[in-house]
C-alpha positions as CSV (number, residue, x, y, z in Angstrom):
1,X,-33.8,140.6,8.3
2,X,-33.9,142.4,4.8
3,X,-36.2,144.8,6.2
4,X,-33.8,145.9,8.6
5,X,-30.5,145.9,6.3
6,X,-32.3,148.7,4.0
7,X,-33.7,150.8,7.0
8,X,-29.4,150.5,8.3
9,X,-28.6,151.3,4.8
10,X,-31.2,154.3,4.4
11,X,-30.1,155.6,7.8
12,X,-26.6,155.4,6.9
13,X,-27.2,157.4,3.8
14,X,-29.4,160.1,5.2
15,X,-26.3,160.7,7.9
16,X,-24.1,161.7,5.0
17,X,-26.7,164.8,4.1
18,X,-26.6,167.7,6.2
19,X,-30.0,169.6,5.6
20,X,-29.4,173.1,4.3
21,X,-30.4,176.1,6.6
22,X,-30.8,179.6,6.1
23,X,-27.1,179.9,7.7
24,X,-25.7,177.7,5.8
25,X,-26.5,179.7,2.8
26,X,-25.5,183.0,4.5
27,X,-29.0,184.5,4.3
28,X,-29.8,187.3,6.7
29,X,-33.6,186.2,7.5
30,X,-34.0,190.0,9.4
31,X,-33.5,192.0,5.7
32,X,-35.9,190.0,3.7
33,X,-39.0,191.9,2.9
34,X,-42.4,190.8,4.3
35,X,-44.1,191.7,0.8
36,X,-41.6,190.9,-1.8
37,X,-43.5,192.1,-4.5
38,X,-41.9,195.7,-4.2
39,X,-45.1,197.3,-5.3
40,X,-46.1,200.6,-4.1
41,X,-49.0,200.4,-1.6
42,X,-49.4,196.7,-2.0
43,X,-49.2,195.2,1.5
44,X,-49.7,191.8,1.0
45,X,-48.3,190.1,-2.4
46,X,-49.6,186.3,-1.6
47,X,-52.5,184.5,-0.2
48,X,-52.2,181.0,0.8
49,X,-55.2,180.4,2.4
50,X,-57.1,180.8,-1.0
51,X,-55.9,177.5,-2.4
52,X,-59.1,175.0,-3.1
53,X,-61.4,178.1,-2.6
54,X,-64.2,179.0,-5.4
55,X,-62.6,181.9,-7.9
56,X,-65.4,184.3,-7.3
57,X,-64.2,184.2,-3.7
58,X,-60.5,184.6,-4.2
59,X,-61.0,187.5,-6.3
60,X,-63.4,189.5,-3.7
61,X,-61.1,188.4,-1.0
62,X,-58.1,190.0,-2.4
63,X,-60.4,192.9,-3.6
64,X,-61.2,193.7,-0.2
65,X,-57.4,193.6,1.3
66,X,-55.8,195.1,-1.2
67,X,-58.2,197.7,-3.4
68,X,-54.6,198.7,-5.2
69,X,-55.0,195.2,-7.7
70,X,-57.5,195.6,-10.2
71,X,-56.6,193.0,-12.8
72,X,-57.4,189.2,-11.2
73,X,-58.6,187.3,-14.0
74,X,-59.0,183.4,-13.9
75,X,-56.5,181.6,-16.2
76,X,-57.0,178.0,-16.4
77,X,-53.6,176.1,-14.8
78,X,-51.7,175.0,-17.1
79,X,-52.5,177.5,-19.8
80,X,-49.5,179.9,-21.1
81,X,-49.2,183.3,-19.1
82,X,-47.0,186.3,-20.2
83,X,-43.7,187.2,-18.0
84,X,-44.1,190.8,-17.4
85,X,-44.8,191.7,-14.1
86,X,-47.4,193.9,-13.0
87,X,-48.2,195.6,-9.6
88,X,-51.8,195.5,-10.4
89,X,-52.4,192.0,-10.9
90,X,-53.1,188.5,-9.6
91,X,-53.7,185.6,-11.8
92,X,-56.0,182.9,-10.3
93,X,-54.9,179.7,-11.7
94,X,-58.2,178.0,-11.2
95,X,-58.9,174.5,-12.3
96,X,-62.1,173.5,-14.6
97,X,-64.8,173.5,-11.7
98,X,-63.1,177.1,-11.5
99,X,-61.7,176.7,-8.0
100,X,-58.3,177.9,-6.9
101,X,-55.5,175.7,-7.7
102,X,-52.1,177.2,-6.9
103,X,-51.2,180.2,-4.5
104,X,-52.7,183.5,-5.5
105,X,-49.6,185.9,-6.0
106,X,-48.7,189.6,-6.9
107,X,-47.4,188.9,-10.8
C-alpha cells in the first residue's frame, strides 16, 4: 500500500509540470543554423559519433570532412582550456587511455 501512495503522489506531482517545448519558448526551429559555429567554410561544427572512439581516429576523422581545421590537439578532460574561440580548432577531450570523452566541437 505504501508503494502505491508514493507512485499517486509522484504522479500527482509530475501533472503540475508542463515540459517545456520549443513553442513554448517562442523559438523559430526553421532560422536556427545547421552549423552554428559561424565559421567560414566549416560545414560541420560537431561530431557526435566520435565519443568513446581512439583520439588518433577522431582527429583523421575530422581531418578528412573538414580539411579547413588544422589545430585538434588532445587535452586531457578536466584540464583548464582557454575561452577564445577559434574557427580552426577542435579540442579532443580524451581521457587517460586517450579515447574520446565528450563531443568533438568547433571551439
Amino acid at each position: 500500500m505504501e508503494k502505491l501512495t508514493l507512485v499517486v503522489a509522484f504522479l500527482l506531482l509530475a501533472s503540475l509540470f508542463q515540459p517545456l517545448t520549443a513553442q513554448d519558448l517562442e523559438i523559430d526551429v526553421f532560422q536556427l543554423d545547421v552549423s552554428q559555429s559561424g565559421c567560414p567554410g566549416v560545414t560541420k561544427d560537431k561530431w557526435p559519433e566520435l565519443l568513446g572512439v581512439p583520439a588518433k581516429l577522431a582527429r583523421e576523422t575530422i581531418q578528412k570532412e573538414n580539411p579547413r581545421l588544422t589545430n585538434i590537439p588532445n587535452v586531457l578532460n578536466g584540464s583548464p582550456v582557454t575561452e577564445d574561440f577559434r574557427c580552426d580548432r577542435v579540442r579532443l577531450f580524451v581521457n587517460v587511455l586517450d579515447f574520446v570523452v565528450q563531443t568533438p566541437v568547433v571551439t
